[in-house]
C-alpha positions in Angstrom: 32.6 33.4 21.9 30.4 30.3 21.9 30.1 29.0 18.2 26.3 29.0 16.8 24.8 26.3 15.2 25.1 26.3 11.5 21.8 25.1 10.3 21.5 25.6 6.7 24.8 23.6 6.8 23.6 20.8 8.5 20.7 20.5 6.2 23.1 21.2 3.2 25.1 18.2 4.5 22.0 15.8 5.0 20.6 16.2 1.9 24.3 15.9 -0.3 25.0 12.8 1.8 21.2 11.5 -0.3 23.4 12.8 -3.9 26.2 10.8 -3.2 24.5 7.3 -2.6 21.8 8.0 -5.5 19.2 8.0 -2.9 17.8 11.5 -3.7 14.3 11.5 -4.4 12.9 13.6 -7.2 9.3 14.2 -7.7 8.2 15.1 -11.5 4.9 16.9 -12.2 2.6 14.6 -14.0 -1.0 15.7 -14.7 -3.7 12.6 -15.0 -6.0 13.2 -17.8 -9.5 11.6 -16.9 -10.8 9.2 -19.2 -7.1 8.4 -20.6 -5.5 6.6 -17.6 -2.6 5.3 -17.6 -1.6 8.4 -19.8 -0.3 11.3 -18.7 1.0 14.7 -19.2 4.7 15.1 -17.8 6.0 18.8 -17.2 9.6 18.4 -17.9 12.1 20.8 -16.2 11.9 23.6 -18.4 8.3 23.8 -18.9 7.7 21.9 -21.6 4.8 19.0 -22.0 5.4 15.2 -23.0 2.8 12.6 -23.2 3.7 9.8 -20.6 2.4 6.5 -19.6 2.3 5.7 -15.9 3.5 2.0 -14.7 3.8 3.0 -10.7 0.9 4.0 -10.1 -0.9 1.7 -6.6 -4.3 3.3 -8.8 -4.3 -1.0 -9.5 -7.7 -0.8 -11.4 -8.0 2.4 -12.7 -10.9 3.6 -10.6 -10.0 7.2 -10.0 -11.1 7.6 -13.5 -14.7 5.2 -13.4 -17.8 7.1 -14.0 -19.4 5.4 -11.1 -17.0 6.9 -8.8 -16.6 10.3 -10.0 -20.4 10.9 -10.5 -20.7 9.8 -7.0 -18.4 12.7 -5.6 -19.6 15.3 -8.2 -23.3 14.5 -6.4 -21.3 14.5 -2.9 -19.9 17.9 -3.6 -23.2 19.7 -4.9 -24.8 18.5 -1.8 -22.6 18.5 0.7 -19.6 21.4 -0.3 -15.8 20.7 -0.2 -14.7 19.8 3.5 -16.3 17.7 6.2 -16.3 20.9 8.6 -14.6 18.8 11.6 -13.7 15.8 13.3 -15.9 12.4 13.6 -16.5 13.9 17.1 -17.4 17.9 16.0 -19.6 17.7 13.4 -17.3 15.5 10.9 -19.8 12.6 10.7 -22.0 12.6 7.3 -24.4 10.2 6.0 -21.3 9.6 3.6 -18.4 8.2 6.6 -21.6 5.8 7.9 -22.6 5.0 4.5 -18.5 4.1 3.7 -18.1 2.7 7.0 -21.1 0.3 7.1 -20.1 -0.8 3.1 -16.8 -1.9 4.7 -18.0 -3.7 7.7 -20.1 -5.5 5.0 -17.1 -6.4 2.8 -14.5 -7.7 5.2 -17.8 -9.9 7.5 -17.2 -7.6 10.5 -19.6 -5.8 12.9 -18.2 -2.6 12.0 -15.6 -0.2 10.1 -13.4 2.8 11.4 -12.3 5.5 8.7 -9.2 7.3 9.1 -7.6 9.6 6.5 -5.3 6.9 5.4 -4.1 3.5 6.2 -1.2 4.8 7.1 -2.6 6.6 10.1 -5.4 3.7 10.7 -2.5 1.6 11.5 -0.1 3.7 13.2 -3.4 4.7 15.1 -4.4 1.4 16.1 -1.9 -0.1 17.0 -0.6 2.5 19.2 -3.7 2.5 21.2 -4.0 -1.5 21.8 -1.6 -1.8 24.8 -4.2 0.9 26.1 -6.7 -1.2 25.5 -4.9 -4.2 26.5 -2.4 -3.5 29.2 1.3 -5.6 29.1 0.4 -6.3 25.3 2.9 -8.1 23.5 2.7 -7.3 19.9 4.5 -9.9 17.5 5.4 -8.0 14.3 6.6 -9.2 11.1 10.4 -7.6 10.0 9.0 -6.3 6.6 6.0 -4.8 8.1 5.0 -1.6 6.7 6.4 1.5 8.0 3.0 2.3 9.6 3.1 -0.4 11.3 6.5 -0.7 12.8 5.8 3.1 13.8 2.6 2.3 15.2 4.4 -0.4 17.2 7.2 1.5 18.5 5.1 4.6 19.6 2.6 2.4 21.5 5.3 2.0 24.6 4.6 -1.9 25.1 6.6 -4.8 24.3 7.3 -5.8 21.0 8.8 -8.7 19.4 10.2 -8.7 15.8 9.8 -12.2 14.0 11.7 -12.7 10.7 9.7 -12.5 7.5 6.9 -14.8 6.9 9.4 -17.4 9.5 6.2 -19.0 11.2 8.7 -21.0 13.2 10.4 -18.3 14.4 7.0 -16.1 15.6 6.3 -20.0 17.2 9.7 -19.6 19.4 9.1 -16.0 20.3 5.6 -17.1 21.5 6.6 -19.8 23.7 8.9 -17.6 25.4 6.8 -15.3 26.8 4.3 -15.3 29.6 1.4 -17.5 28.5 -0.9 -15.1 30.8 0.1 -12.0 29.0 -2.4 -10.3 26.1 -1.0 -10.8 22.6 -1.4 -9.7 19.2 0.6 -10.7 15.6 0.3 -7.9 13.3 1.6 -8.7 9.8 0.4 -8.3 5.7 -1.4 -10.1 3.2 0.7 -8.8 0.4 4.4 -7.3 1.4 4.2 -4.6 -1.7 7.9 -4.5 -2.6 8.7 -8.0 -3.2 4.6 -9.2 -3.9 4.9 -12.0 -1.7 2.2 -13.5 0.6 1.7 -13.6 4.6 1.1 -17.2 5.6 -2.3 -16.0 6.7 -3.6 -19.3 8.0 -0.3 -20.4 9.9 -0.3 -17.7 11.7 -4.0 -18.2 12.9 -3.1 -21.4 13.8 -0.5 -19.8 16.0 -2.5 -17.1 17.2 -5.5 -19.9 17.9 -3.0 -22.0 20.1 -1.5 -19.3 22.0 -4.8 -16.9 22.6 -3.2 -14.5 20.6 -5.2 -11.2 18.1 -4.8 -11.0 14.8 -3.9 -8.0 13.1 -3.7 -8.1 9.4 -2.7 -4.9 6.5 -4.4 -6.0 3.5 -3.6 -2.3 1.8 -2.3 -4.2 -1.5 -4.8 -6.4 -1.6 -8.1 -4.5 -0.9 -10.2 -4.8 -5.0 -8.1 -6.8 -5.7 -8.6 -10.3 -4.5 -11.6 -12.2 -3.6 -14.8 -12.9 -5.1 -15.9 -9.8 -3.8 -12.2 -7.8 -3.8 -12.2 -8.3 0.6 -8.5 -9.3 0.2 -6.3 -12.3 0.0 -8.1 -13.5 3.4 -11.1 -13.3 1.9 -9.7 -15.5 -1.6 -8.4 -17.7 1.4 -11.9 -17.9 3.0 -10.1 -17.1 6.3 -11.6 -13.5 7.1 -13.4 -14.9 10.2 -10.3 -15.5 11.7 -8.6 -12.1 11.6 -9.1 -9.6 14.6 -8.5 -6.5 12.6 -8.5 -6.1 9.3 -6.4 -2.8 7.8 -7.4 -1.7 4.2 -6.5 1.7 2.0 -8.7 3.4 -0.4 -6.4 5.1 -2.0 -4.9 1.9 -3.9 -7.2 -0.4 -6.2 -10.7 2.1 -4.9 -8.9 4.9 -6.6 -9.9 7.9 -4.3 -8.1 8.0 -0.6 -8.5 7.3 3.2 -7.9 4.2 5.4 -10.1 2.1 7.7 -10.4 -0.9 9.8 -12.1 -3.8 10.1 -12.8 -5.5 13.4 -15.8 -5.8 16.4 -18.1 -3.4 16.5 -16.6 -3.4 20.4 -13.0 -2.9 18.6 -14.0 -0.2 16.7 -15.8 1.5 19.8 -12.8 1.0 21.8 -10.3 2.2 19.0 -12.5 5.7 17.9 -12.6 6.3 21.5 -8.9 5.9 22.5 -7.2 6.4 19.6 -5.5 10.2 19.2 -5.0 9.5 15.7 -8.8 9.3 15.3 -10.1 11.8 18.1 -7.9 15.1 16.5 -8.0 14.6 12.9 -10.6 16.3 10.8 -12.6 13.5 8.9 -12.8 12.6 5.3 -14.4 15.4 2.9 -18.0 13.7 2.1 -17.0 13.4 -1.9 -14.4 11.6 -0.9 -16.0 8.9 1.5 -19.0 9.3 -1.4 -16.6 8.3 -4.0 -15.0 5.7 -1.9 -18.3 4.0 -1.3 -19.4 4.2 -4.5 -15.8 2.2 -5.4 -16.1 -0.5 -2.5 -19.3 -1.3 -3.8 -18.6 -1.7 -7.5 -15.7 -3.8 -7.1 -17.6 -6.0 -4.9 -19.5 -7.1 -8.4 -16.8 -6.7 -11.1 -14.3 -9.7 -10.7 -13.8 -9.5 -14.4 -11.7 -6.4 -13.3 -9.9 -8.3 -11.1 -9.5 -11.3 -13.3 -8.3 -9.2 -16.2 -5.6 -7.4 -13.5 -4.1 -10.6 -12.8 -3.8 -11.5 -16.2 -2.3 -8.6 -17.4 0.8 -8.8 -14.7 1.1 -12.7 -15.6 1.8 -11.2 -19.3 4.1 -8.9 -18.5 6.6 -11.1 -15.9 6.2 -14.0 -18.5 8.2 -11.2 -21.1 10.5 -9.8 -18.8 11.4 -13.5 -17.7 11.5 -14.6 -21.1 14.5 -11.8 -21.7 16.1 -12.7 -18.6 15.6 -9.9 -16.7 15.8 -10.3 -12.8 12.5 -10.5 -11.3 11.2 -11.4 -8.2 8.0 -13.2 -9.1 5.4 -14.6 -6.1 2.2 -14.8 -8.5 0.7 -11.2 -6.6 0.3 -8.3 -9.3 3.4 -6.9 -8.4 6.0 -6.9 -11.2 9.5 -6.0 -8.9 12.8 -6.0 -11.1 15.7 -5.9 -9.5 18.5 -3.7 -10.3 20.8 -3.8 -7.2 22.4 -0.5 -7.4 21.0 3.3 -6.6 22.8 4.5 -9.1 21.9 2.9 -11.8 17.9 2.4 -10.9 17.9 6.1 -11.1 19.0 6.4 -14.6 17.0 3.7 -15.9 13.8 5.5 -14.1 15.2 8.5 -15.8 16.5 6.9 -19.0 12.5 5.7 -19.6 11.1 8.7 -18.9 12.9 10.8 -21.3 13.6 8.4 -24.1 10.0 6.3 -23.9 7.7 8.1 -22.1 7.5 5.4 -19.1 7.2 6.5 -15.6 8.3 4.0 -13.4 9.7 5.4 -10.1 12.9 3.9 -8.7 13.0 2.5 -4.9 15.5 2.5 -2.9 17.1 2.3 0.6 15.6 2.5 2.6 12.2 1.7 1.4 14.2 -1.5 0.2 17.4 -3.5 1.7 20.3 -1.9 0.2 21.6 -3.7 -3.1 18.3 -4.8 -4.0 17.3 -1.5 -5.4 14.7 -2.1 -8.1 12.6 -0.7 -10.3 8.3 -1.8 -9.4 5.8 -1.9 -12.3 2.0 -1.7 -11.6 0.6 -3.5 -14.4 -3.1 -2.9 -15.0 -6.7 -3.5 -16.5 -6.0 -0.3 -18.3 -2.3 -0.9 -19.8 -3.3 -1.7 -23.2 -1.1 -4.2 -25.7 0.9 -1.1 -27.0 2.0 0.1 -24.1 3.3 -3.3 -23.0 5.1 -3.6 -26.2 6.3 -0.4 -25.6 7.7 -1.6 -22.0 9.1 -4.3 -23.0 10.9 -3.2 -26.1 12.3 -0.1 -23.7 13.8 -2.6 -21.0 15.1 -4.9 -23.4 17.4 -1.9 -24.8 18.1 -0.1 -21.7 19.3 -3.6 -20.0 21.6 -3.8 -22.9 22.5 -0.5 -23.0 23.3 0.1 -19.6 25.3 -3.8 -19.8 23.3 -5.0 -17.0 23.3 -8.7 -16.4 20.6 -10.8 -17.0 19.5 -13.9 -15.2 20.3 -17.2 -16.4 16.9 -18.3 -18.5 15.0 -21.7 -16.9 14.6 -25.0 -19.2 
């Protein structure tokens, strides 16, 4: 008799192989309490409450709580109702998506904007549809692209070259061996979110200027944040002009949720009409695109938010630093420290939550190369001086408790 498949087993086995490296992932059930960001109300196990304070969070400015943007989708919602009723293409197009849409074109200098439901499908979308667009494409990708991005890539059936991280003289080599003739694009990130470092925006402009290559940029930690007007790190670099396509979230720093792009209005037209990603999904409730908007276009005017952001992770590295804890420190608002073992990130994720009342989520493999596990605080605007003392005096004893090393402190 032919043996059946066991597949409760299987999955038993998958999911024990996650225990035993200290890779499983656990979520906890934290309820946001408007008005009182970065605090929170943690449901522990059992059922029981605990006030927490939130230091993960990608909400980078604390917007899902402004005024400005909640009124906005309260007055969205009493107009409009909950859902968007379709796609773009079957009724899913409100005053709200072209309101959003146009806000965005006008923030990034581009003809026009594309809304998806998040960045994470706006560039799996898009860059699976190019080679459609652009038969033989040759798509240069950075090796710490997003995983949006490498999926988009791999899906989209064309060629694809892999160019190691921010190496501008690799992606230089890879280009000179291929066919002059042939369409290309380099798709790479303003901001790579585990280790905060920059993309050498205008190299690689250079390069895609001297071999008639597009440009493809993922500005999704970067988006509020930087700029005089929060357009991104290409904007604070004044080199928007000379990206293609410009990928942004607004879920991050705008505080409510969907993804767009930037690009041609002939782009954008060539993307919403090709892209399946686009075509079958059901669009953005209004409230949301309301809220969005409503987000984009504050932030555009408040660069003391941003100002005070980038102040408050420069405080917080120069203390870790200053107790020797390992950090990886490219001046972006991302505060990575680096524990090097699943194991023990895990426990000092958990070891904060239930001691201090921090929540700071640990990431690992294979969000992150193996043994450079770490935990990834989100300073912001918000985190007031008691909470960073708090933070600081709860890694300074965990690190000693837990007898982890710390690095050797600079003259």
């Amino acid at each position: 008799m032919e043996e059946r498949v066991d597949y409760t087993a299987k999955l038993d086995t998958a999911i024990a192989r996650l225990h035993e490296e200290g890779r499983y992932r656990t979520f906890i059930d934290i309820e946001r309490r408007k008005g009182h960001f970065p605090q929170a109300v943690w449901t522990r196990p059992d059922g029981t409450e605990a006030d927490i304070s939130v230091w993960c969070g990608n909400d980078y400015l604390g917007m899902g709580q402004n005024p400005v943007v909640l009124d906005a989708m309260k007055s969205a919602i009493d107009v409009a109702g909950a859902g968007s009723g379709g796609t773009r293409n079957i009724s899913g197009t409100t005053v709200y998506h072209k309101r959003l849409e146009a806000e965005l074109a006008d923030l990034h200098g581009k003809e026009s904007a594309l809304l998806f439901t998040s960045a994470y499908i706006a560039n799996d979308a898009t860059l699976s549809t190019l080679p459609k667009l652009f038969p033989g494409l040759i798509i240069y990708s950075d090796a710490l692209n997003h995983a949006s991005m490498i999926e988009g890539v791999r899906r989209n059936g064309g060629a694809k070259r892999i160019f190691r991280h921010n190496d501008v003289a690799h992606l230089r080599e890879l280009l000179e061996a291929d066919d002059p003739d042939a369409p290309k694009l380099i798709a790479f990130e303003s901001i790579y979110s585990m280790d905060g470092d920059f993309g050498p925006i205008e190299a690689i402009c250079d390069l895609a200027d001297e071999f008639n290559a597009l440009t493809y940029i993922d500005e999704v930690h970067a988006v509020g944040m930087y700029g005089p007007r929060g357009a991104g790190v290409a904007e604070r670099d004044r080199l928007m002009h000379r990206l293609d396509i410009i990928n942004g979230t607004l879920a991050k720093a705008y505080g409510v949720m969907g993804g767009y792009i930037a690009a041609s209005h002939k782009m954008c037209d060539a993307i919403r009409s090709y892209a399946p990603g686009f075509i079958f999904t059901t669009s953005l409730p209004p409230a949301v695109a309301a809220g969005a908007a409503a987000s984009v276009a504050y932030l555009k005017k408040a660069r003391d938010l941003r100002e005070a952001h980038q102040t408050q992770a420069r405080i917080l590295k120069t203390r870790l630093k200053a107790m020797g804890l390992p950090i990886i420190d490219h001046g972006s608002h991302i505060v990575p420290v680096i524990v090097g073992n699943p194991v023990h990130t895990k426990k000092l994720s958990d070891m904060l939550l239930q001691d201090y009342g921090i929540y700071v989520q640990p990431i690992n493999f294979p969000t992150v190369p193996r043994g450079t596990e770490r935990l990834r605080f989100t300073p912001s605007p918000v985190h007031g001086p008691r909470e960073m003392d708090r933070l600081v005096a709860a890694m300074d004893a965990l690190w000693s408790h837990c007898a982890l090393n710390r690095a050797e402190l600079s003259a």
